[in-house]
N, C-alpha and C positions, 0 to 999 in steps of 0.2 A: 504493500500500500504506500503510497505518496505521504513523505512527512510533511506536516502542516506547521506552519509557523506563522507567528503573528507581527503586523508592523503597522505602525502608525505615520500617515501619509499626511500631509497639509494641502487642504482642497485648494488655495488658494495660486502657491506657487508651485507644490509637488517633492518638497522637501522630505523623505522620509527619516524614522527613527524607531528606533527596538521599541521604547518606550513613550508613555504617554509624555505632554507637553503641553501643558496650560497655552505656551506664547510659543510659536513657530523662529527656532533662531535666525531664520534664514528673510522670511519676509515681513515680522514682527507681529502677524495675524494671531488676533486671541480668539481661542477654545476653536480653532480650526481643523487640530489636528483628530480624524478618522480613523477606527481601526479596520485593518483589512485584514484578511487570512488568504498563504500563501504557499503553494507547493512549492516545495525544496527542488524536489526532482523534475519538474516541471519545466519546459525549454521557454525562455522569455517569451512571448508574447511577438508577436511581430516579423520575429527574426528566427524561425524553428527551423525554416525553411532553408537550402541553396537558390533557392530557385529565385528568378527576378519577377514583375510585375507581370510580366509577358509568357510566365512557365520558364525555362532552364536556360540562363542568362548566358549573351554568346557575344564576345567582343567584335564589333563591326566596323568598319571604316566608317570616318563621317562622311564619305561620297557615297557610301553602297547604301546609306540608309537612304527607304523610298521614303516621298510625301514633301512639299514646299511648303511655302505657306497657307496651311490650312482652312478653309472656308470657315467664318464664323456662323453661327446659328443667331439669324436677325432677332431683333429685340422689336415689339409694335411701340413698346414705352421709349421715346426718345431719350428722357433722360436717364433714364436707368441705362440703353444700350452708351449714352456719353459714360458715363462712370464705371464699366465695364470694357469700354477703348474700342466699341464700336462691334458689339454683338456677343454673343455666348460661345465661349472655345471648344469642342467636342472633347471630351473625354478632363475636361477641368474641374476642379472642385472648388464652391466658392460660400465662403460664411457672412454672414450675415448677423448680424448684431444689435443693439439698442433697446432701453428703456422697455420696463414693463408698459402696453398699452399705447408706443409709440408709433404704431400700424405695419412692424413688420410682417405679420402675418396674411394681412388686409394688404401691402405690396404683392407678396407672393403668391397671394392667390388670383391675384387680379392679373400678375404675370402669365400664369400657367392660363388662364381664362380665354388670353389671346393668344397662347403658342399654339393650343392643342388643336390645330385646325387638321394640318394633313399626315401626325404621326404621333403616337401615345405619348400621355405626357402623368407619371405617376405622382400624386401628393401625400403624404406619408405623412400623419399627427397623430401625435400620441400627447394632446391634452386636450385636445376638443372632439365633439362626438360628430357622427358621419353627418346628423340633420344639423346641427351648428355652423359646420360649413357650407353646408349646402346653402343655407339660408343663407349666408352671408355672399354665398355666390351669386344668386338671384337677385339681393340686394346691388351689387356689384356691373351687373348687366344691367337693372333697370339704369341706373346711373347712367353707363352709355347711351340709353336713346333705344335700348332692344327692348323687345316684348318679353315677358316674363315665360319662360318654361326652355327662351333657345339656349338652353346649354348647350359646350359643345360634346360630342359624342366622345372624342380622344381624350378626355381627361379625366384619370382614374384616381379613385380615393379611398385609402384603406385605413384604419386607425391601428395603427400597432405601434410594438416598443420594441418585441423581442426581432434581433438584429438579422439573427438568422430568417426567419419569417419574413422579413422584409427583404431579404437578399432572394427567396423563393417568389417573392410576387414580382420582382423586376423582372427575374427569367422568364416567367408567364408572362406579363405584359412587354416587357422588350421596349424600353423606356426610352424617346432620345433626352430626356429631361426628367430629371427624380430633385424631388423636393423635401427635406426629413423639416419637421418640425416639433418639438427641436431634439437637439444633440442630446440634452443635460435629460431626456427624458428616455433615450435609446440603450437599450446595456446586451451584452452579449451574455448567454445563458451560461457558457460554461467559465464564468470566473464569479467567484465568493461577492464581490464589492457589490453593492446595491447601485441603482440607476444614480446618474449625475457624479459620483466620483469622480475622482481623479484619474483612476487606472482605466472606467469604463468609459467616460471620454476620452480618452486616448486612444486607445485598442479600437472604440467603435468608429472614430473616425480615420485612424488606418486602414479598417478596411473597406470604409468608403471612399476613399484616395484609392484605393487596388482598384475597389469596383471600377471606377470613375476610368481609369491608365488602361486599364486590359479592356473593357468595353465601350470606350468612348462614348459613358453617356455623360452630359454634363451636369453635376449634384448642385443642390443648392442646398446648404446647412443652416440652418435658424442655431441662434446660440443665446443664449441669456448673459447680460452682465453685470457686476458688481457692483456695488455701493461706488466705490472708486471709478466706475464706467467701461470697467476693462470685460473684454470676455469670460465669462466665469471657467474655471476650470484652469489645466497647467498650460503655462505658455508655448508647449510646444505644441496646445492646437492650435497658435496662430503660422507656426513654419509648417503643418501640414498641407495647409489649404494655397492652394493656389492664388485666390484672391481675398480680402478680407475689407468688407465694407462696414459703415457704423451709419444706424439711419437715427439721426440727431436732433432734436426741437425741443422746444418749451411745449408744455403741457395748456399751456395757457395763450399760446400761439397757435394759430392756424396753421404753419409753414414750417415743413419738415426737409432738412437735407441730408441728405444721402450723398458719406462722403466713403471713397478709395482710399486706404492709409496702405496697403500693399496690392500689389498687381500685376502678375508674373506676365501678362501680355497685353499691358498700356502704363498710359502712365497715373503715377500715385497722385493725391490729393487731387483729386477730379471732385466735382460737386455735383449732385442733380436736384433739382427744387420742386417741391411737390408742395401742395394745400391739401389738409386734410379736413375733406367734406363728408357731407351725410351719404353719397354715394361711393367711397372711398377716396383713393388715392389721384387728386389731380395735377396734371403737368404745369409748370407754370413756364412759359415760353420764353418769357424776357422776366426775370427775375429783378434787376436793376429798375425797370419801371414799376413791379413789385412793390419794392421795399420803399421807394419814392412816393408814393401813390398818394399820402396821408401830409404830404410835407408840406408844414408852413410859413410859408414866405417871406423871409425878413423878420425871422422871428432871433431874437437875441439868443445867443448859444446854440447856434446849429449850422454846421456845414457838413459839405459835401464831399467824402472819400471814395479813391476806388482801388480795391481792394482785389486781390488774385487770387483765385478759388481752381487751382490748376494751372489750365490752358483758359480759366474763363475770365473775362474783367467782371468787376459788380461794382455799383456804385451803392454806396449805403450812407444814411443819414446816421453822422455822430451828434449825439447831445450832450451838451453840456450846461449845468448848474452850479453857483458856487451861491454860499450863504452863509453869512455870519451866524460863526457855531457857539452854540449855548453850553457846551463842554470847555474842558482845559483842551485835550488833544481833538482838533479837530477830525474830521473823519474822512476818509479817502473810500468812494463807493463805486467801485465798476460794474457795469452790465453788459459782458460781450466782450470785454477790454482784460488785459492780463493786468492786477494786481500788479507786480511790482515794475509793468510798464506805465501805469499811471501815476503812482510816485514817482516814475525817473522826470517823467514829463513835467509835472508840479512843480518839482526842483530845479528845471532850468527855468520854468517860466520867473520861479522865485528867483533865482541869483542872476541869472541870465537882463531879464526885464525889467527886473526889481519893482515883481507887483507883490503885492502884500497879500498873498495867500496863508499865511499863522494864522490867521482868524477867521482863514474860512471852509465849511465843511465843502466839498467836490464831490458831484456827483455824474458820471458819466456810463452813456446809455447809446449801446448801436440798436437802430431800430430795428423790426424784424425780428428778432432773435439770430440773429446772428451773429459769431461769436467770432474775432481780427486775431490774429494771432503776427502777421505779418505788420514790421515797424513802419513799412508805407505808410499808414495811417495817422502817425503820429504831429502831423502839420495839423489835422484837421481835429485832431482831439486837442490840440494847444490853441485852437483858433474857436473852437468852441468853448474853453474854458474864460478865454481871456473873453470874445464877445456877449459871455454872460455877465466878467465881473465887470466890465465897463460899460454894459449896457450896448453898444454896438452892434447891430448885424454885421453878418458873414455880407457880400453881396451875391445874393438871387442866382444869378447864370454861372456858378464859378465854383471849379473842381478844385481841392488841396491835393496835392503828390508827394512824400518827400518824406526821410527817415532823420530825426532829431538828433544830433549828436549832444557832447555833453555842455562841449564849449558852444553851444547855442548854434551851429551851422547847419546844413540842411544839407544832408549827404543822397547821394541817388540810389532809384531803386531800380529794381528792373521789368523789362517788357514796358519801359514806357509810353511806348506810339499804339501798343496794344490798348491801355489805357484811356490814353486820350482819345482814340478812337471811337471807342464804347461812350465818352463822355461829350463826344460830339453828335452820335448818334441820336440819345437822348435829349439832345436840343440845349446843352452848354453851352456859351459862348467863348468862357474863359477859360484858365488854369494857370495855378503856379506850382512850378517847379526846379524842384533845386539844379543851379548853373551847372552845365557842363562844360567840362575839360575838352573832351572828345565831341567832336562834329561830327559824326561819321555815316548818323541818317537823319533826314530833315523832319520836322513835324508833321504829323498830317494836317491837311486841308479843314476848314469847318470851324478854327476855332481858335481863338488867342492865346498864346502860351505865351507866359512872363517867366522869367529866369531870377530865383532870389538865392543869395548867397547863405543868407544867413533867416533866423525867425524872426527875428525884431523887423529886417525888412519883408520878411512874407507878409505879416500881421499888417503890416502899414498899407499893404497893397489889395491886403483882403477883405479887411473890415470897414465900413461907411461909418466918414468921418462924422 
């Protein structure tokens, strides 16, 4: 018989240990640590095998291997096929991520709703019951404009967990697209660990990666995450997957983005923009006229940034407030904005301008929900903060560009004609941006671009005297 032994695993980063562990040494996570039970004689998991993905691995020349660049499988949702690099790769696997009740499942069913037109298309959950979906799929289709009952015929729905089971309905249906929803709910019968561990997320999506390489069909994996916003489970189910998407929003927003942070075949940090309505998930085509939609006019504290979401420009409205604080230590308030990029900004405005911000609480707000992470933006949270404390508008028709340094200069960012383009389209007239060194492409057409060296002269150029 197989000796058994016991080990205690940390669900969070996959740290094991002989013994129990109040606190995970490894990633500081309290009462995380699992116990598992474990065959001694038992061949690892994954690796029992010689054999490769394809059956008994045979070293090839890279010329003798057949196939070029392979046909993607088109996507009907624009911006999902943008954040994907332009359609579904045969035989990839791709995870899928975010917030409880943030519409990933209401995406992917809406997906499958328009693939399954001329070849099976499997949906696999294992937390919702057969009539739940279904309803929601007919919810789904009324949304588009069709008559309630056209489902399509090609799209199959089974509720299961056990992995094996699931690996038998794809041989029957013969899937070009299988959809597990989710991971943390799928476990493999023959190991001890209960569902959503550590070890059975792992193993179950190895060998949905096999499935995926030996049959070219393309998976789509629903994954739940943390408190922290990270995928739940060990980190190495983000290097199994091929791609790994995060669909991100406020709960108190309408407007959900779906972003790429890895992408084995396009490029990362792509965005795709959706509203989430009563009949699901809708495209939203120009994003930048979006998040503008609501803006008002010469209002004190607000101008105009554009920001790089990939390959994509956005324009987005930063706000800014400042108000004498009824505390000792004033208070520093982001929404959208990084935390210790807004005190860097405060602190030039203070030593740099020498405006008298000690007394005043800052509060700064990108509309939308959208969240900047890139320092382009930082002309236009300085120009919102200062037009708030002096009462000054930003002027009306006029883009900010431009990354803060410490000594108060305005250093360059990049893709800037991309920019300005997008800001001319939208009916901008103006822009300032930090002087360049290098001439080496001309502006585009459409629209005034000012060149400032420094902040103190951007601000003079941007706010109505």
């Amino acid at each position: 018989m197989a000796k058994t032994r016991t080990r205690y695993v940390c669900q969070e980063c996959g740290r094991t240990s002989p013994k129990a562990l109040g606190r995970c040494p490894q990633c500081g996570a309290w009462d995380s640590m699992i116990e598992e039970y474990v065959e001694e004689n038992q061949p690892a998991q994954g690796h029992a095998s010689m054999h490769g993905l394809g059956g008994l691995s045979v070293p090839k020349r890279l010329t003798d291997i057949e196939g070029d660049s392979e046909e993607r499988i088109p996507v009907p949702i624009t911006e999902f096929s943008r954040v994907l690099g332009g359609g579904v790769v045969p035989g990839s696997i791709v995870l899928i991520g975010g917030d409880p009740g943030i519409g990933k499942s209401t995406l992917m069913l809406q997906m499958t709703l328009q693939m399954a037109d001329g070849q099976p298309v499997l949906y696999v959950s294992g937390e919702e019951s057969e009539r739940q979906i279904k309803m929601r799929a007919l919810r789904l289709l009324r949304g588009d404009g069709q008559q309630q009952g056209q489902l399509p015929e090609n799209l199959y729905l089974v509720t299961e967990t056990n992995l094996d089971v699931i690996l038998d309905h794809v041989q029957t249906v013969n899937p070009r697209l299988l959809v597990i929803d989710s991971i943390q709910t799928v476990y493999r019968p023959d190991m001890e660990s209960s569902a959503g561990s550590i070890s059975q997320v792992r193993e179950s999506a190895s060998r949905l990666r096999e499935l995926a390489k030996t049959s070219g069909i393309a998976v789509f994996v629903i994954g739940h995450v943390t408190k922290q916003g990270t995928i739940a489970g060990p980190r190495v189910l983000e290097h199994i997957v091929d791609t790994v998407l995060y669909l991100e929003g406020d709960h108190f927003q309408a407007y959900r983005l779906l972003r790429s942070v890895k992408n084995r075949f396009g490029a990362t940090s792509e965005v795709g923009v959706f509203e989430m309505q009563e009949h699901g998930m809708i495209e939203v085509k120009n994003p930048s006229e979006a998040f503008l939609a609501e803006r008002m006019v010469n209002a004190p504290g607000s101008a105009i940034a554009v920001t790089m979401e990939g390959t994509r420009p956005l324009l987005v409205e930063i706000q800014g407030l400042t108000s004498h604080t009824s505390f000792g230590n004033p208070r520093r308030t982001p929404n959208g904005i990084d935390f210790n990029r807004l005190l860097l900004i405060t602190a030039v405005l203070s030593r740099r301008l020498n405006l008298n911000l000690s007394e005043q609480d800052i509060f700064a707000n990108v509309v939308g929900g959208l969240r900047i992470d890139e320092p382009a933006a930082d002309l236009a949270v300085a120009a919102a903060i200062t037009s708030s404390l002096r009462d000054q508008p930003v002027r009306a028709e006029l883009v900010l560009i431009g990354e803060l340094g410490l000594s108060g200069e305005l250093r360059m960012v990049g893709q800037l004609n991309a920019r300005l383009r997008e800001a001319a389209s939208l009916g901008f007239k103006q822009a300032i941006v930090p002087h360049r060194i290098h001439r080496k492409e001309k502006f585009p057409e459409g629209i005034e671009v000012t060149e400032a060296r420094s902040l103190q002269e951007a601000l003079m150029l941007a706010l109505i005297q």
